[in-house]
C-alpha positions in Angstrom: 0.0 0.0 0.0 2.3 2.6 0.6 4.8 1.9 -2.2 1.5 2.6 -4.5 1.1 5.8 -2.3 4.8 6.9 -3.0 4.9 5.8 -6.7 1.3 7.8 -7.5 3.1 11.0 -5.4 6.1 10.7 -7.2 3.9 11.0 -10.4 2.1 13.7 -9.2 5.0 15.7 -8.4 6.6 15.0 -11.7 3.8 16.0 -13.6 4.0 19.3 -11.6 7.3 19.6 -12.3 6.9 19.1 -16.1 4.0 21.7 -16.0 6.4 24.2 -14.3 8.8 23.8 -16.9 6.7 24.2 -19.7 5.3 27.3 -18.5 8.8 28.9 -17.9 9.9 27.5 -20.8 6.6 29.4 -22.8 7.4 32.8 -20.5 10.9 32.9 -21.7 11.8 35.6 -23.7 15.0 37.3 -25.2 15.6 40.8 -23.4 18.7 41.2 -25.3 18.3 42.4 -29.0 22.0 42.0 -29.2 22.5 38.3 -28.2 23.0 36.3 -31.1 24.7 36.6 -34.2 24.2 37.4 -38.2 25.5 35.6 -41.1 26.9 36.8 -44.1 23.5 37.3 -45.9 22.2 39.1 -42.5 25.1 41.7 -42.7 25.8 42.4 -46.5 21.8 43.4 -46.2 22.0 45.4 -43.2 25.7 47.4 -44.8 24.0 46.8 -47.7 28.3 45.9 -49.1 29.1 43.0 -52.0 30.5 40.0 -50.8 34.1 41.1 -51.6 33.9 44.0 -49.8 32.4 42.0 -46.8 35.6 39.9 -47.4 38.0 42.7 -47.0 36.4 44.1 -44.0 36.8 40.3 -42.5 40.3 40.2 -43.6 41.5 43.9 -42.4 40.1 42.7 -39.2 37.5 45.6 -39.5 34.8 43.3 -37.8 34.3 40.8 -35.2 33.9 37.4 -36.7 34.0 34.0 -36.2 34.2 30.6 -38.9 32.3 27.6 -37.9 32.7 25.2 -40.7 32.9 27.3 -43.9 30.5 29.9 -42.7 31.1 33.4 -41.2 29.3 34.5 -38.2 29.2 38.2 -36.7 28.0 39.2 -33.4 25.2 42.0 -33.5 26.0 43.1 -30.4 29.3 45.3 -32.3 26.4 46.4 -35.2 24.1 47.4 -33.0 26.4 49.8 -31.1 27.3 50.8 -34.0 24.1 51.7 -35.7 23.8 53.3 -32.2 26.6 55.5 -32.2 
């Protein structure tokens, strides 16, 4: 009797716990318009700049970027303040 008593309040408190964390998990949000990062496509756009130039600015280490695999990231927390001033 009491090992079905502790099973069925385990599963009640773990179906609690799931609910909790679906609801935070829904309520989270990004505060920080400058967390993430742009791509190549993202930033020739925003500069509105060619590819080579975009290349040259990479290469005269005019910009913050990073390669993963054979892709360019940049983080738009540097445009932003920027665009800023």
């Amino acid at each position: 009797m009491q090992n079905t008593y502790f099973f069925t309040q385990k599963e009640k408190d773990s179906n609690e716990l799931k609910l909790l964390l679906v609801e935070l998990i829904n309520n989270i949000q990004p505060t920080d318009k400058d967390h993430g990062f742009y791509d190549s496509a993202d930033l020739k756009s925003l500069l509105n700049v060619s590819d080579k130039t975009l290349y040259r600015m990479r290469k005269n280490n005019a910009i913050p970027c990073i390669k993963l695999g054979k892709k360019y990231f940049y983080p738009k927390h540097f445009f932003n303040k920027k665009a800023l001033g």
